[in-house]
C-alpha positions as a Python dict, from the first residue, in 0.01 Angstrom:
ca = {
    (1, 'X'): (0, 0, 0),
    (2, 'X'): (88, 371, -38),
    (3, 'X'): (205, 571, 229),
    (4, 'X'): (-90, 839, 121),
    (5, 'X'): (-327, 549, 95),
    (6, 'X'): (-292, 412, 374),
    (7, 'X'): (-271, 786, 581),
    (8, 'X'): (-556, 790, 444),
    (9, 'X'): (-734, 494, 532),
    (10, 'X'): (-615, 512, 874),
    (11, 'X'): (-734, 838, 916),
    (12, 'X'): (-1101, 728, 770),
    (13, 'X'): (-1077, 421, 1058),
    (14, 'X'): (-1031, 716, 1314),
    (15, 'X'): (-1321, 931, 1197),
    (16, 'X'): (-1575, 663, 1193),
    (17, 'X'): (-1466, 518, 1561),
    (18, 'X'): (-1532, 849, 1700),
    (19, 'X'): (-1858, 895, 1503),
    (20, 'X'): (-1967, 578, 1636),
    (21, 'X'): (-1854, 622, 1975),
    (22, 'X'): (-2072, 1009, 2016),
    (23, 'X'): (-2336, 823, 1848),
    (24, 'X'): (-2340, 554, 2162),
    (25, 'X'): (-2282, 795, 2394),
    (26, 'X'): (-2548, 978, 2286),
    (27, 'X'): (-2795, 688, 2246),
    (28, 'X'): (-2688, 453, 2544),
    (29, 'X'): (-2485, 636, 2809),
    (30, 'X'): (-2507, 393, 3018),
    (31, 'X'): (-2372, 136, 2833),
    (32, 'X'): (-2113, 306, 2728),
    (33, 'X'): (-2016, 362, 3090),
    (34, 'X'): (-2075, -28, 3150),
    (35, 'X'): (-1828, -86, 2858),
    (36, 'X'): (-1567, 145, 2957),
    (37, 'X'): (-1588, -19, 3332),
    (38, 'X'): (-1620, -414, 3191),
    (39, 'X'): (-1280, -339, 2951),
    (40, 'X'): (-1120, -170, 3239),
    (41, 'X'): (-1170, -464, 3527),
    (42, 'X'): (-1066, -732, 3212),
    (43, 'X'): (-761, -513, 3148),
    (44, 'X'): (-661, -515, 3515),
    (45, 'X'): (-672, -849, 3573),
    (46, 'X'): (-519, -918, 3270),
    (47, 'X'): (-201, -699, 3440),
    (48, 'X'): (-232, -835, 3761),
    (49, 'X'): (-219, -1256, 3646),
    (50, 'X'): (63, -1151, 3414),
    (51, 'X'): (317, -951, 3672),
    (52, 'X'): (190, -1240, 3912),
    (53, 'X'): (307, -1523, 3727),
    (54, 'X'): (583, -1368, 3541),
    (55, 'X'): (847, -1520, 3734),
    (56, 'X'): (1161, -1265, 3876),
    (57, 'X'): (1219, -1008, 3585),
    (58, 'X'): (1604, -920, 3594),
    (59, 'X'): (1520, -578, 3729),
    (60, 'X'): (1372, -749, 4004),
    (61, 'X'): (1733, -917, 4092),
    (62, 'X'): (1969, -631, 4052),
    (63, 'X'): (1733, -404, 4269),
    (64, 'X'): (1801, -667, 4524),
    (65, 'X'): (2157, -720, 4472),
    (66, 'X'): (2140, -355, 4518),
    (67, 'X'): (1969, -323, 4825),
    (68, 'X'): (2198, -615, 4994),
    (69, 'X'): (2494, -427, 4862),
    (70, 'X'): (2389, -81, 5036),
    (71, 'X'): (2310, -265, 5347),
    (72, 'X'): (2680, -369, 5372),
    (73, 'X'): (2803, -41, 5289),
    (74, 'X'): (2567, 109, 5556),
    (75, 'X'): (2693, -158, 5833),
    (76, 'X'): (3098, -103, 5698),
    (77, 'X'): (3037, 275, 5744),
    (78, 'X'): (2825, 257, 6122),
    (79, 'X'): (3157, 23, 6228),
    (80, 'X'): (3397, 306, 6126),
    (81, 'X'): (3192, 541, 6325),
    (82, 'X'): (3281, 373, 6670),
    (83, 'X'): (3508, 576, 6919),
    (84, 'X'): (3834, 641, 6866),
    (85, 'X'): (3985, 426, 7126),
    (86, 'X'): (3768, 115, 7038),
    (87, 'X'): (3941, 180, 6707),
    (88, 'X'): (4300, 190, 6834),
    (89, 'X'): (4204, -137, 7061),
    (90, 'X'): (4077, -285, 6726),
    (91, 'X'): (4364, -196, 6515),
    (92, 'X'): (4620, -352, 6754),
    (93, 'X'): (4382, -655, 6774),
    (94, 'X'): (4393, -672, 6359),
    (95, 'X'): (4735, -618, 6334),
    (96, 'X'): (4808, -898, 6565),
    (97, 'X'): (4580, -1141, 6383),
    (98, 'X'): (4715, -1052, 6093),
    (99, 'X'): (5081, -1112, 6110),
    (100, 'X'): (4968, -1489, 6282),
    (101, 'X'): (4765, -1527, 5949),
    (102, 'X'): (4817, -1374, 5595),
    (103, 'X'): (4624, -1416, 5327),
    (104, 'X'): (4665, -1465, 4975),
    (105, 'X'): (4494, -1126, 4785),
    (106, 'X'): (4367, -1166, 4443),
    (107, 'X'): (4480, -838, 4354),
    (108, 'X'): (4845, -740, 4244),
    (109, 'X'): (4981, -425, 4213),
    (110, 'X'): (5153, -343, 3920),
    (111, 'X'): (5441, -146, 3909),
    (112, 'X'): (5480, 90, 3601),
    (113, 'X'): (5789, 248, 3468),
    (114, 'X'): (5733, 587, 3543),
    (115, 'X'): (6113, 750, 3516),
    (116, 'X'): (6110, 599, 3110),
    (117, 'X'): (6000, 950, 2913),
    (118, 'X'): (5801, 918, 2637),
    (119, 'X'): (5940, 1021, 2240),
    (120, 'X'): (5661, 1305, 2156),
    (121, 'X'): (5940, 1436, 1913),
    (122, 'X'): (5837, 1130, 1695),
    (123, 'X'): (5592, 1165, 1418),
}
């Protein structure tokens, strides 16, 4: 079909719904209103079996991740608020237990070559 054509037809469709629908209104108000109310109770159950039985949605899961995540954060930053000389006690304590124990970190640190000048003569 044409793009005019079918503007066209479309646009026809659009006319004759809303004719129809002032003529209903204007015949049967109260079916109208019954009509409006029936499609709108279908419609929302509709929603509410679908987002019931949808299983998780991945949204769902990172929101919680999220959540769990800020709790930590929250209970990390309410331990570093404790007085200063349950802190030094607590240091002493970790340094202790740390010396007995060490372990292995997965992270590295990488030592770059920072004296070695770059050529930006070079072209």
């Amino acid at each position: 079909m044409n793009n005019r054509t079918s503007k066209y037809l479309v646009t026809g469709l659009i006319v004759l719904s809303i004719i129809g629908i002032v003529s209903k209104l204007i015949s049967d108000p109260v079916g109208v209103i019954k009509t409006l109310a029936v499609v709108a109770l279908v419609g929302a159950v509709i929603y509410y079996l679908v987002r019931r039985f949808s299983g998780t949605s991945p949204g769902k899961q990172q929101q919680r991740a999220f959540l769990k995540a800020a709790k930590r954060s929250k209970k990390r930053f309410q331990a570093k608020e404790t007085s200063s000389s349950t802190k030094r006690s607590k240091i002493r304590s970790l340094a202790s237990a740390r010396n007995k124990k060490k372990d292995a970190s997965h992270l590295t640190v990488i030592d770059g070559k920072k004296s070695k000048k770059k050529n930006r003569a070079s072209f």
